[in-house]
C-alpha positions as CSV (number, residue, x, y, z in Angstrom):
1,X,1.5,0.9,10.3
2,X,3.9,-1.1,7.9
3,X,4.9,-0.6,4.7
4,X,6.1,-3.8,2.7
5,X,8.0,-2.6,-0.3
6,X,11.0,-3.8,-3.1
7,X,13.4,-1.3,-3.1
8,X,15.8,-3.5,-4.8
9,X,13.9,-5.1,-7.6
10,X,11.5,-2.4,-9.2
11,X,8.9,-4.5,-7.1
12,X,8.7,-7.2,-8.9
13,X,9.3,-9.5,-5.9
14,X,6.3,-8.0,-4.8
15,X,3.8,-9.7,-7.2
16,X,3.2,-13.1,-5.3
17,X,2.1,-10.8,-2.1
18,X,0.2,-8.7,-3.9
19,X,-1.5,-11.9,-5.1
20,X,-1.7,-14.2,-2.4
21,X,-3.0,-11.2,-0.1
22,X,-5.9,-10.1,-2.5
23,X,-4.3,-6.7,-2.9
24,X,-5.0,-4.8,-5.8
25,X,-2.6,-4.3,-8.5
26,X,-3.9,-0.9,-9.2
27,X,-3.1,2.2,-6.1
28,X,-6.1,1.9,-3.9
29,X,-5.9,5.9,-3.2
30,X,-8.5,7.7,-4.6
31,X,-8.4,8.5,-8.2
32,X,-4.7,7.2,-8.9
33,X,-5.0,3.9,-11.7
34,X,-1.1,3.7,-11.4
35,X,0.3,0.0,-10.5
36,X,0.7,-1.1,-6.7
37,X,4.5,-2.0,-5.7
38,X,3.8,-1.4,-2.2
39,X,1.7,-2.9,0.6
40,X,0.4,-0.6,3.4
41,X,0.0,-3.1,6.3
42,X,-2.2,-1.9,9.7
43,X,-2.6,-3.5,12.6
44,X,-6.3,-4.2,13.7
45,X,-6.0,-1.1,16.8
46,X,-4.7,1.3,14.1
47,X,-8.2,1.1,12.5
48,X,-11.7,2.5,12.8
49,X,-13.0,-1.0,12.5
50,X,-10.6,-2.9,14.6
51,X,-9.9,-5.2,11.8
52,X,-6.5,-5.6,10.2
53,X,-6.1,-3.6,6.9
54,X,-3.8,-4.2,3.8
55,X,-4.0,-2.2,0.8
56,X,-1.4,-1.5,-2.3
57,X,-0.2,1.6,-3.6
58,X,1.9,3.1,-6.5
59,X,5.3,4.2,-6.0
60,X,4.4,7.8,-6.4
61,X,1.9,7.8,-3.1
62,X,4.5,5.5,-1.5
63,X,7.8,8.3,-2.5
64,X,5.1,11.4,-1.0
65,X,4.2,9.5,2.3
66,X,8.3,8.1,2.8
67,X,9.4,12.1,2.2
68,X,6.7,13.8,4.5
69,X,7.1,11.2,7.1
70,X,2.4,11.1,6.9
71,X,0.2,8.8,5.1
72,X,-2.9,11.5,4.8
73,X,-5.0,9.9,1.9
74,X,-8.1,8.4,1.0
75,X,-8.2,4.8,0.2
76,X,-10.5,2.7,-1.5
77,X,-10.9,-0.6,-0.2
């Protein structure tokens, strides 16, 4: 797993990837409508599918997962 994201800027450097990937600009956890400022990149052996996966979430799921070291959600994509 990777996790693209603008500590610097607020995220606003963020926008063009958010765009040009497809992501959505709204958290893709489940239930959460905030704005996406990060990009949670995994690889396609990290996944059930064995596709790649990108997804965006808010700065408040991004905080939680940095602190506890896990990314334990649900994601909509």
């Amino acid at each position: 797993m990777n996790v693209i994201h603008d500590d610097e800027t607020g995220g606003i450097m963020m926008i063009p990837l958010i765009v040009d990937w497809g992501i959505s600009k709204t958290c893709q956890i489940e239930n959460c409508e905030e704005q996406t400022n990060a990009i949670i990149c995994f690889n396609a052996d990290e996944t059930p599918t064995g596709k790649t996966l990108h997804f965006g979430i808010c700065e408040k799921h991004h905080a939680e997962a940095k602190a506890s070291g896990r990314f334990d959600y649900k994601v909509t994509v």
